[in-house]
mmCIF file of the N, C-alpha and C atoms, coordinates in Angstrom:
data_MODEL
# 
_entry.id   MODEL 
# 
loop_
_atom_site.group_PDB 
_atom_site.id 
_atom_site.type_symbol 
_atom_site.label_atom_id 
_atom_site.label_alt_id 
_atom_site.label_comp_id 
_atom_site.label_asym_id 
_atom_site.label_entity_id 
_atom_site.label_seq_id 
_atom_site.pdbx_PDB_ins_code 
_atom_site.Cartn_x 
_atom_site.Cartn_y 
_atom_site.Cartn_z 
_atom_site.occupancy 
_atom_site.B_iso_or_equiv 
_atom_site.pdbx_formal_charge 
_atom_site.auth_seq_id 
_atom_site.auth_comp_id 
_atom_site.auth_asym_id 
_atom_site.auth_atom_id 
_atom_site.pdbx_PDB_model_num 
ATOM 1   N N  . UNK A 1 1  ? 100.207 99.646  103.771 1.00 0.00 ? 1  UNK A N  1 
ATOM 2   C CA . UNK A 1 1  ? 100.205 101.066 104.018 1.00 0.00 ? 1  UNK A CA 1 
ATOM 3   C C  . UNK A 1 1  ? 101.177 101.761 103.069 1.00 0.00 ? 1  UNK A C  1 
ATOM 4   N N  . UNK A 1 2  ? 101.022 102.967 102.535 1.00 0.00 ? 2  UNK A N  1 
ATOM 5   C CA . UNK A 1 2  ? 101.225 103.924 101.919 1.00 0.00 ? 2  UNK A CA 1 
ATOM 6   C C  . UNK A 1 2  ? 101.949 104.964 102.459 1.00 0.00 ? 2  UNK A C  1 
ATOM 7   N N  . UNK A 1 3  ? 102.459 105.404 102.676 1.00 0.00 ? 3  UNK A N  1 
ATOM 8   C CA . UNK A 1 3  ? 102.865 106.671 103.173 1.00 0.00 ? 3  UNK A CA 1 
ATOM 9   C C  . UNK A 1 3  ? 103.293 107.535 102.499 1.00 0.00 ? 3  UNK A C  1 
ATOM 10  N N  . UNK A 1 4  ? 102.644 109.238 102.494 1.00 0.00 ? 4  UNK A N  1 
ATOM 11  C CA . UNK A 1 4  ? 103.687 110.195 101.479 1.00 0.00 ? 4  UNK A CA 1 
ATOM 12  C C  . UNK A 1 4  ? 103.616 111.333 102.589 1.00 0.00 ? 4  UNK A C  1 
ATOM 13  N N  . UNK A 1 5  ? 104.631 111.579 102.784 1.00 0.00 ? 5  UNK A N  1 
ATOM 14  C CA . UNK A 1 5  ? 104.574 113.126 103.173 1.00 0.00 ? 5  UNK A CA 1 
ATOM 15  C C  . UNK A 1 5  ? 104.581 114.236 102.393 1.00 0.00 ? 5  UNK A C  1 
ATOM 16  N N  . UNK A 1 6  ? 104.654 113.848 100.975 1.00 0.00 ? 6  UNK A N  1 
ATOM 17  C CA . UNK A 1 6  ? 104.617 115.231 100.090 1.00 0.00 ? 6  UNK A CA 1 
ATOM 18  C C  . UNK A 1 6  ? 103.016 115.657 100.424 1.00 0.00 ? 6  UNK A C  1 
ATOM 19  N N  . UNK A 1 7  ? 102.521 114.665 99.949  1.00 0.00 ? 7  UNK A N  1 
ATOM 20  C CA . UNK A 1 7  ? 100.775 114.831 100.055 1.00 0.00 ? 7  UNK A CA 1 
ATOM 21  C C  . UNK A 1 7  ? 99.879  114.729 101.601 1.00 0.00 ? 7  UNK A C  1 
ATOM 22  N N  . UNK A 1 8  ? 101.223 114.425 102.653 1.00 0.00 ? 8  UNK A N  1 
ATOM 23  C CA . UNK A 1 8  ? 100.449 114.175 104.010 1.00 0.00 ? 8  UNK A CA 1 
ATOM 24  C C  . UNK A 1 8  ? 99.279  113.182 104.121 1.00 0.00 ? 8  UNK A C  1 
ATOM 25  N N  . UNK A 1 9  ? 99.531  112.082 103.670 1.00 0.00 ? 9  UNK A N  1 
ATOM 26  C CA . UNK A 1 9  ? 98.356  110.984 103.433 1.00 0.00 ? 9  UNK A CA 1 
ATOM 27  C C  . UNK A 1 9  ? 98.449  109.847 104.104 1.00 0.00 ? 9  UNK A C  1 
ATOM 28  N N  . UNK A 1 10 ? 97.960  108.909 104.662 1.00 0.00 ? 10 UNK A N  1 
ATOM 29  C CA . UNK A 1 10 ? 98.454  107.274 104.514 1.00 0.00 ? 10 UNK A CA 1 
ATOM 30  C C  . UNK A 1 10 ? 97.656  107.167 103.806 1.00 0.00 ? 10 UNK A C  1 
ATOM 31  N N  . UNK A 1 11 ? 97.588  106.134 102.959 1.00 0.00 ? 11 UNK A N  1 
ATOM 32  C CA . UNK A 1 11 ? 96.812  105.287 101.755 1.00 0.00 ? 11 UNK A CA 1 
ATOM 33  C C  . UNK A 1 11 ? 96.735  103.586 102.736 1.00 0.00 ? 11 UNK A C  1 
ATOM 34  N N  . UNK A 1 12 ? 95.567  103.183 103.012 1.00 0.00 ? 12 UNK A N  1 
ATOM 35  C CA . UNK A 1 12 ? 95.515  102.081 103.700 1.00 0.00 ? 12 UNK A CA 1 
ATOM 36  C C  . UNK A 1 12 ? 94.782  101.023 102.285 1.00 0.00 ? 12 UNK A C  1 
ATOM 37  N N  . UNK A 1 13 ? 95.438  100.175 102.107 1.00 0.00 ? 13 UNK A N  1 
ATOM 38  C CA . UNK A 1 13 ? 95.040  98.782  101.168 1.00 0.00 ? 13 UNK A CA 1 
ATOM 39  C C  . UNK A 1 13 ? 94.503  97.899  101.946 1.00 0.00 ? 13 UNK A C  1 
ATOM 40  N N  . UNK A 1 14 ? 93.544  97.050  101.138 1.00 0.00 ? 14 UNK A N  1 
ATOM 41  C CA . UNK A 1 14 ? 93.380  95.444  102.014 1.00 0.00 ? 14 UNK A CA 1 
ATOM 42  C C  . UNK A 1 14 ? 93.386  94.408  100.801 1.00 0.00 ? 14 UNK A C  1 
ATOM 43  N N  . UNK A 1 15 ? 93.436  93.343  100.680 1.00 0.00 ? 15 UNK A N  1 
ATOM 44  C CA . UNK A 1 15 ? 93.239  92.287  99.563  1.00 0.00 ? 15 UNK A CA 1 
ATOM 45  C C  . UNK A 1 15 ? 92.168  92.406  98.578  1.00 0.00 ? 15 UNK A C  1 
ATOM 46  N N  . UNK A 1 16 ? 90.998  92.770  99.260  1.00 0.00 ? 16 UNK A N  1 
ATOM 47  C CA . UNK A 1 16 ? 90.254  92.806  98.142  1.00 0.00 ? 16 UNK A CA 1 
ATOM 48  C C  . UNK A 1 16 ? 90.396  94.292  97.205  1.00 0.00 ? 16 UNK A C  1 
ATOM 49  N N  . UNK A 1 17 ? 91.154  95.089  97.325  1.00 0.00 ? 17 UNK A N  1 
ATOM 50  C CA . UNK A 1 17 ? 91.899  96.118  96.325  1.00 0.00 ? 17 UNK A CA 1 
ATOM 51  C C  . UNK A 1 17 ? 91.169  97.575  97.132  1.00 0.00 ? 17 UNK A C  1 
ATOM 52  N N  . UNK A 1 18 ? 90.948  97.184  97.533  1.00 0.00 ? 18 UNK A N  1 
ATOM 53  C CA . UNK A 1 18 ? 89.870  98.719  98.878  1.00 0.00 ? 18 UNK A CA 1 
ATOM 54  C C  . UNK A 1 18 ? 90.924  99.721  99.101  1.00 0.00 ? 18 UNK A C  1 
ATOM 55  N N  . UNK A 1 19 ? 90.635  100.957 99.090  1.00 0.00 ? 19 UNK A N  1 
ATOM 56  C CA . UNK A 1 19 ? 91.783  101.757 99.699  1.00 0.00 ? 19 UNK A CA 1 
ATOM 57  C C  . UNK A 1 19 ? 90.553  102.678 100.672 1.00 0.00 ? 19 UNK A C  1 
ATOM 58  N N  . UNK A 1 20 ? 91.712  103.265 101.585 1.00 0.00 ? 20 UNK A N  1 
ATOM 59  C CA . UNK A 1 20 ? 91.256  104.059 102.504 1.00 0.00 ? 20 UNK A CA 1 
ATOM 60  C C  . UNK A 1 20 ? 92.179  105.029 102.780 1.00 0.00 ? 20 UNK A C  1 
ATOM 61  N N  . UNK A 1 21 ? 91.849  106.847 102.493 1.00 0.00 ? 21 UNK A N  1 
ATOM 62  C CA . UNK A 1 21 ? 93.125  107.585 102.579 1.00 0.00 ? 21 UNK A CA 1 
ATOM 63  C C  . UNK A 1 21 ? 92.951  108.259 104.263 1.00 0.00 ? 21 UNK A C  1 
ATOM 64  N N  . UNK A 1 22 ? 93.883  108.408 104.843 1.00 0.00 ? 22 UNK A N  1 
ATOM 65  C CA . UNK A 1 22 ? 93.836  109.147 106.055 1.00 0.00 ? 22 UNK A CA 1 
ATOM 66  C C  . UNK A 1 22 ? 95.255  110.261 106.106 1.00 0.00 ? 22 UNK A C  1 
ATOM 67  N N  . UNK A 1 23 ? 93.864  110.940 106.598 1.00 0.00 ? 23 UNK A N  1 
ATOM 68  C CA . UNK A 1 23 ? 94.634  112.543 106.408 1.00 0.00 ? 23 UNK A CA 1 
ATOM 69  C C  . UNK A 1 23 ? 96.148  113.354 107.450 1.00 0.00 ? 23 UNK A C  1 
ATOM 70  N N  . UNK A 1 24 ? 96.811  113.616 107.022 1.00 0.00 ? 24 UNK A N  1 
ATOM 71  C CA . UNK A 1 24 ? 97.785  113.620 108.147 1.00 0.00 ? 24 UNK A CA 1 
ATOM 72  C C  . UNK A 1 24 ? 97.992  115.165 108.476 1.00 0.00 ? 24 UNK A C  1 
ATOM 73  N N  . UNK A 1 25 ? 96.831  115.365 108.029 1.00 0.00 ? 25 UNK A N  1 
ATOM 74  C CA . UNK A 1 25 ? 96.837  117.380 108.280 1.00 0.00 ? 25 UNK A CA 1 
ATOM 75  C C  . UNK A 1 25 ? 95.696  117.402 109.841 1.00 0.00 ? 25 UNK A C  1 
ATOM 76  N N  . UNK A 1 26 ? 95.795  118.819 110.201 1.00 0.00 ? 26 UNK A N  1 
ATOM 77  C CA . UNK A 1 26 ? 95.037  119.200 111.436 1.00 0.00 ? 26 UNK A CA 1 
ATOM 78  C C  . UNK A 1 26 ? 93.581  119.249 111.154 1.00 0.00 ? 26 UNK A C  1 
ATOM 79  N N  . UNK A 1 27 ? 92.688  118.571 112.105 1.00 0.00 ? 27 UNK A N  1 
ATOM 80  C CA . UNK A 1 27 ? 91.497  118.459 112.309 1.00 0.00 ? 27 UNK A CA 1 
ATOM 81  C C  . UNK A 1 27 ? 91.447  116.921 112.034 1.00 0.00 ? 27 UNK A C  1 
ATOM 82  N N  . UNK A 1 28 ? 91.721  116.145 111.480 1.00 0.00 ? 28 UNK A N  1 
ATOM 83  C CA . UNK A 1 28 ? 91.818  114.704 111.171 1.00 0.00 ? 28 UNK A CA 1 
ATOM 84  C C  . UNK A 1 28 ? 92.331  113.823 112.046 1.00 0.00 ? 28 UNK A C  1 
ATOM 85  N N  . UNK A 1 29 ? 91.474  113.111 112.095 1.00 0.00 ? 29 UNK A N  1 
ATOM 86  C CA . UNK A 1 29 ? 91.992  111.372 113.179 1.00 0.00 ? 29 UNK A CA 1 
ATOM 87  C C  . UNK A 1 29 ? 92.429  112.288 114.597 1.00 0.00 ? 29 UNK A C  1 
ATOM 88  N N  . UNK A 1 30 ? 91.552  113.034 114.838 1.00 0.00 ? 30 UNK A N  1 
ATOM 89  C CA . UNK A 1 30 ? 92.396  114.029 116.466 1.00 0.00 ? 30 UNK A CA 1 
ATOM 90  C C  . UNK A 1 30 ? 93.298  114.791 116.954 1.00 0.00 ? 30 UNK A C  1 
ATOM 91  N N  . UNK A 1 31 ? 93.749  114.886 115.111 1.00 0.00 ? 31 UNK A N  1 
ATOM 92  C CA . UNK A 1 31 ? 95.018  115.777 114.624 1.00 0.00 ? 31 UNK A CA 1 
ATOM 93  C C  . UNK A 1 31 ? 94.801  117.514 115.242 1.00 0.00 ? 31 UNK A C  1 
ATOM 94  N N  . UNK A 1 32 ? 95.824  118.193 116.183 1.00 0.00 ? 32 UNK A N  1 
ATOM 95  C CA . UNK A 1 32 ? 95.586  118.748 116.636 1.00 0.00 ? 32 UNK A CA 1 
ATOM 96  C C  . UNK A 1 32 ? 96.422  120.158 115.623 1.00 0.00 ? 32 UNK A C  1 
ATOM 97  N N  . UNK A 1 33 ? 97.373  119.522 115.050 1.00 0.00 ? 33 UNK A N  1 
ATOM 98  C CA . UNK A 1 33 ? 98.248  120.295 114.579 1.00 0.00 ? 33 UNK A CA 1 
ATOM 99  C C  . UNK A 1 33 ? 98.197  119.381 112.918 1.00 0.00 ? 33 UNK A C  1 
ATOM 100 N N  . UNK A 1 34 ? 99.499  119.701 112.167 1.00 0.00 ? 34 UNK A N  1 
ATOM 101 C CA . UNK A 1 34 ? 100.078 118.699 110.913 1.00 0.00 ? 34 UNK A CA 1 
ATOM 102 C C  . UNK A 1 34 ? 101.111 118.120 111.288 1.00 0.00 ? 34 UNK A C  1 
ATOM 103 N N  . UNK A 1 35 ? 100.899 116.528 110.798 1.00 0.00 ? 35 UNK A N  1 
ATOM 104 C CA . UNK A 1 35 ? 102.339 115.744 111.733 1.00 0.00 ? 35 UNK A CA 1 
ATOM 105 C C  . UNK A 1 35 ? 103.420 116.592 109.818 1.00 0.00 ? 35 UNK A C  1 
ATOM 106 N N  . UNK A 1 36 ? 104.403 116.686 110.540 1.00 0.00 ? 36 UNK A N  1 
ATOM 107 C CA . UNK A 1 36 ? 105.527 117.703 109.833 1.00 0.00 ? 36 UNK A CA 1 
ATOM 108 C C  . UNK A 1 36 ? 106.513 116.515 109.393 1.00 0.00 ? 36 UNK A C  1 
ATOM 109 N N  . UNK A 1 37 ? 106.431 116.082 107.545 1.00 0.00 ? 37 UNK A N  1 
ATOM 110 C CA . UNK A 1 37 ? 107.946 115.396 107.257 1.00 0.00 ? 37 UNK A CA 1 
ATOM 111 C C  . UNK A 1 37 ? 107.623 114.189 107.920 1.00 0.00 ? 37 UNK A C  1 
ATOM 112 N N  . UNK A 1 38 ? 106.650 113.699 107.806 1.00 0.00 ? 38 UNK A N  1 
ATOM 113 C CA . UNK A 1 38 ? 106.206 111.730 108.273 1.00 0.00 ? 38 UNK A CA 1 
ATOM 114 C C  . UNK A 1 38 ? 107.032 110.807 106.690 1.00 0.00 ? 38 UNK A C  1 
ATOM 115 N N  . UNK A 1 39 ? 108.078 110.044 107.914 1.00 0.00 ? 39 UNK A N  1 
ATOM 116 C CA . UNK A 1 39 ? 108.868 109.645 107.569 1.00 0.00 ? 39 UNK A CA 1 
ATOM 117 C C  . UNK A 1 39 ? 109.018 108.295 107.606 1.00 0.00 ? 39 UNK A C  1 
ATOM 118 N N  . UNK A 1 40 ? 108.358 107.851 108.406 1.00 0.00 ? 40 UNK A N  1 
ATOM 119 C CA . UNK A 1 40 ? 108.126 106.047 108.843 1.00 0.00 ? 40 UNK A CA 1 
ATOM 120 C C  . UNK A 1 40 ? 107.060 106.218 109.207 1.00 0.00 ? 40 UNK A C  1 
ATOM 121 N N  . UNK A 1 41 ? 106.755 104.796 109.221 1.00 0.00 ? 41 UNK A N  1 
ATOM 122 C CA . UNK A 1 41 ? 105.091 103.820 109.144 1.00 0.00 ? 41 UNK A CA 1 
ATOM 123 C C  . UNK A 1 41 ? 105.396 102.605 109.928 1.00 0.00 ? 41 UNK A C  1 
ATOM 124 N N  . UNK A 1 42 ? 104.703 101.952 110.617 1.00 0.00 ? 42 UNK A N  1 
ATOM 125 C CA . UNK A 1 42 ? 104.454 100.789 111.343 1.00 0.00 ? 42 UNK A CA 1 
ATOM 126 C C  . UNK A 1 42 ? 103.293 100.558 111.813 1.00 0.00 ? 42 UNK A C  1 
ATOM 127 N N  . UNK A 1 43 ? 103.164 99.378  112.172 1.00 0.00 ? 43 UNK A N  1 
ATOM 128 C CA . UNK A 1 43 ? 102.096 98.694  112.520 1.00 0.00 ? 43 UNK A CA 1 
ATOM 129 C C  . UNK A 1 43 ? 102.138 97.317  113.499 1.00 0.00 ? 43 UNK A C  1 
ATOM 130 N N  . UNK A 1 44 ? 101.064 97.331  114.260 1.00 0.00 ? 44 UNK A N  1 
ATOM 131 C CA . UNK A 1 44 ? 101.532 95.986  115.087 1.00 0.00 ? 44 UNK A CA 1 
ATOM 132 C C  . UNK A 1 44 ? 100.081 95.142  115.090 1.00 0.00 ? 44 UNK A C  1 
ATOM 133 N N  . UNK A 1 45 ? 100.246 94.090  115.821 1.00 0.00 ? 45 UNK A N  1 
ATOM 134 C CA . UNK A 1 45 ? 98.838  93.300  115.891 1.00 0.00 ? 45 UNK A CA 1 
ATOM 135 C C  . UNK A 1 45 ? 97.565  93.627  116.504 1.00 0.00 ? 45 UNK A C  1 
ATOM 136 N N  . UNK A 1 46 ? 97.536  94.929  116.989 1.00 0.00 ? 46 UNK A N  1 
ATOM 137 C CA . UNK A 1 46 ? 96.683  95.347  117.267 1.00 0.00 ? 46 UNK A CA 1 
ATOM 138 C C  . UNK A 1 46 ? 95.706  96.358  116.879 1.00 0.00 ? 46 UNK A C  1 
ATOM 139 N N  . UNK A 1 47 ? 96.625  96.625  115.570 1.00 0.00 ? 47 UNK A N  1 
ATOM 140 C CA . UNK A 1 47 ? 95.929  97.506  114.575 1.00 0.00 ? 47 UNK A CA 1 
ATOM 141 C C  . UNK A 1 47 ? 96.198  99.063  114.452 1.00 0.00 ? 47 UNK A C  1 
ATOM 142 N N  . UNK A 1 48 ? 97.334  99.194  115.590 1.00 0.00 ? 48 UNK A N  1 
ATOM 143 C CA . UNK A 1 48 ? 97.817  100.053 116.104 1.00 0.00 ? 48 UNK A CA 1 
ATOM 144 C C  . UNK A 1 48 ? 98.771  100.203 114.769 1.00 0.00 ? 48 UNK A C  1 
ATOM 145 N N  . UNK A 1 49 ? 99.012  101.750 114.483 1.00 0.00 ? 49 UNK A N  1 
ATOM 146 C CA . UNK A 1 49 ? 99.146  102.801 113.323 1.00 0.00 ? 49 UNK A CA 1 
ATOM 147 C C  . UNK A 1 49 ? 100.536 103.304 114.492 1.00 0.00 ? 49 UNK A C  1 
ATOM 148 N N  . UNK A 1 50 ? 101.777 103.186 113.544 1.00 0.00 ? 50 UNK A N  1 
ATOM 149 C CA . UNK A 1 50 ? 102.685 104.534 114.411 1.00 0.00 ? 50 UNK A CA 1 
ATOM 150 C C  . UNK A 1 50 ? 103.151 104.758 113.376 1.00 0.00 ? 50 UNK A C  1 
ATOM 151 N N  . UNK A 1 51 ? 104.017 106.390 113.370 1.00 0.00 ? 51 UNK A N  1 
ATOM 152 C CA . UNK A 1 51 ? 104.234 106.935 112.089 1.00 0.00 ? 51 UNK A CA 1 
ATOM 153 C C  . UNK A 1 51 ? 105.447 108.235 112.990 1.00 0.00 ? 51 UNK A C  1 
ATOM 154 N N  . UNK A 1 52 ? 106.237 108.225 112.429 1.00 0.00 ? 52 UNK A N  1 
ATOM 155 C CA . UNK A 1 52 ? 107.592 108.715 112.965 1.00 0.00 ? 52 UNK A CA 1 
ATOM 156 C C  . UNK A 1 52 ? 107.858 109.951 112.034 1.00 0.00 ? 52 UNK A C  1 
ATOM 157 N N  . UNK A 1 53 ? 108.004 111.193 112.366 1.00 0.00 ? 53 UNK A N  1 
ATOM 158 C CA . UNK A 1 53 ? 108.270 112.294 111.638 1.00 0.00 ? 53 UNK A CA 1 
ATOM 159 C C  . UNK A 1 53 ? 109.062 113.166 112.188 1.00 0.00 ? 53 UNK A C  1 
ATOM 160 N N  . UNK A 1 54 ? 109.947 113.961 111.217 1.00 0.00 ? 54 UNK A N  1 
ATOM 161 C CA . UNK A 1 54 ? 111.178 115.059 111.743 1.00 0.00 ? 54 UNK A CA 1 
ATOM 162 C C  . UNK A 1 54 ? 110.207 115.979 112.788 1.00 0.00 ? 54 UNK A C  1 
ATOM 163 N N  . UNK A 1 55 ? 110.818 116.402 113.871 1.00 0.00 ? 55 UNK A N  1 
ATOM 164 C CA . UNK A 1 55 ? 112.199 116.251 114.370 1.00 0.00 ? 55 UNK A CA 1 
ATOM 165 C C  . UNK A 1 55 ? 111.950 115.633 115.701 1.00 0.00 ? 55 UNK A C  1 
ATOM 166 N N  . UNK A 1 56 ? 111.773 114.327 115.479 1.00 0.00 ? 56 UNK A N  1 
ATOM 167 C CA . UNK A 1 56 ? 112.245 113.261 116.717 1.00 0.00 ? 56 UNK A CA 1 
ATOM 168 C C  . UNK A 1 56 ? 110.673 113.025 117.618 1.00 0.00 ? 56 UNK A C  1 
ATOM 169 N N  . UNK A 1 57 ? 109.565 112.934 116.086 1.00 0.00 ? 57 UNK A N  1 
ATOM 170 C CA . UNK A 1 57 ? 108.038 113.167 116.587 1.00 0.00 ? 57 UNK A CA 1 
ATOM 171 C C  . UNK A 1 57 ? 107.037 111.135 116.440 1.00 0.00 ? 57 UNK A C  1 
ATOM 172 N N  . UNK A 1 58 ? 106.494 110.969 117.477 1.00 0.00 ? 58 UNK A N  1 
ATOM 173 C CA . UNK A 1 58 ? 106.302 109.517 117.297 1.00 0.00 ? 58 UNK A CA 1 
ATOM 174 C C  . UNK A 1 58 ? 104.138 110.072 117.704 1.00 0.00 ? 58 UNK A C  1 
ATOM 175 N N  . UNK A 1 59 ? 103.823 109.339 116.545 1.00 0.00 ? 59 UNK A N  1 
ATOM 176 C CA . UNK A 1 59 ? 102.292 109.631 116.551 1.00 0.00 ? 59 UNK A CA 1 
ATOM 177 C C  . UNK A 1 59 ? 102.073 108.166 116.664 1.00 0.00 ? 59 UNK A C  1 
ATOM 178 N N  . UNK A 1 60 ? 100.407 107.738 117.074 1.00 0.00 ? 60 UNK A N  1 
ATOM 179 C CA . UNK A 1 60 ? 99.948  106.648 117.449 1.00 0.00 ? 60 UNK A CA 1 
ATOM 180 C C  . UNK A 1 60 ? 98.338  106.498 117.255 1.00 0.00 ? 60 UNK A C  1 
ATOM 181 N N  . UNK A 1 61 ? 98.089  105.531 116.516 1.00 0.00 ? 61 UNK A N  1 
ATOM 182 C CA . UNK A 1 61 ? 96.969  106.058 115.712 1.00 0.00 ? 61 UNK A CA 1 
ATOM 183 C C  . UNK A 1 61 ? 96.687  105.026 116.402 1.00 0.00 ? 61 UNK A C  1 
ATOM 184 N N  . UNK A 1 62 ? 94.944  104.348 117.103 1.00 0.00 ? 62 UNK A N  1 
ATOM 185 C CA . UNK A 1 62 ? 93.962  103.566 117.660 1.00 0.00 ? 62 UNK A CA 1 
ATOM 186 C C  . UNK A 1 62 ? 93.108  103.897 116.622 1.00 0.00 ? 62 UNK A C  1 
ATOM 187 N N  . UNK A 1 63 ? 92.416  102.252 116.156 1.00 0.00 ? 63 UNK A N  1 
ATOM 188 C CA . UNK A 1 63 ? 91.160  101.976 115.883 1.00 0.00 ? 63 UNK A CA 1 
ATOM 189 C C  . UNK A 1 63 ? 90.106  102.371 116.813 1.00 0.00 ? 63 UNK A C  1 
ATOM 190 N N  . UNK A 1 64 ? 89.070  103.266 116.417 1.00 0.00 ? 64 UNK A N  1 
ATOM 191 C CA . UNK A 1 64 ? 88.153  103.159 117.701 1.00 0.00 ? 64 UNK A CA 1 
ATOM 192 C C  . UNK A 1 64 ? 86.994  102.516 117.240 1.00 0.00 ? 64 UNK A C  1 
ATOM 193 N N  . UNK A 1 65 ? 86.036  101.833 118.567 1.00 0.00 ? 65 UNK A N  1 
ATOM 194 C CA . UNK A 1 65 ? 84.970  100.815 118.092 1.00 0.00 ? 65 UNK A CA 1 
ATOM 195 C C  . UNK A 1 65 ? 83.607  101.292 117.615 1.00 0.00 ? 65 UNK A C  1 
ATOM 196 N N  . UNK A 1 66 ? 83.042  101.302 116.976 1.00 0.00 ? 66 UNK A N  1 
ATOM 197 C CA . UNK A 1 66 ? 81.921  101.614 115.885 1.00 0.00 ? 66 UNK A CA 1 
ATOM 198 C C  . UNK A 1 66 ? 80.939  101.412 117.441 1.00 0.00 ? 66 UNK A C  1 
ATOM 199 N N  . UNK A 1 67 ? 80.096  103.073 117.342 1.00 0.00 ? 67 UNK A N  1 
ATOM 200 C CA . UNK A 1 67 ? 79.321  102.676 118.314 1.00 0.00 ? 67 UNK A CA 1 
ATOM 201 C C  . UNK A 1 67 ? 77.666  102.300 117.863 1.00 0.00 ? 67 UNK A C  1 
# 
């Protein structure tokens, strides 16, 4: 993972050189607002996306299943 907050992006990589950008502005991924100054990135085994931004803001991104 990628992260910029200048550009409000994650940039997602995989091995075979693939990228995938996800948008960190409003209307995107259920984005209700713009996450503001995303500052940290994590990830756990479940595929689960968290991303930490000023001032004291914790977002949580779910894979959802292809219907």
């Amino acid at each position: 993972y990628v992260l910029s907050h200048e550009s409000a992006v994650v940039v997602v990589s995989d091995l075979d050189g693939g990228r995938k950008v996800m948008s960190l502005r409003r209307g995107h991924c259920g984005l209700r607002r713009d996450i503001p100054q995303a500052e940290g990135i994590a990830s756990d085994d479940r595929d689960t996306l968290w991303i930490v931004s000023e001032p004291n803001l914790f977002y949580r991104f779910t894979r959802m299943a292809a219907s």
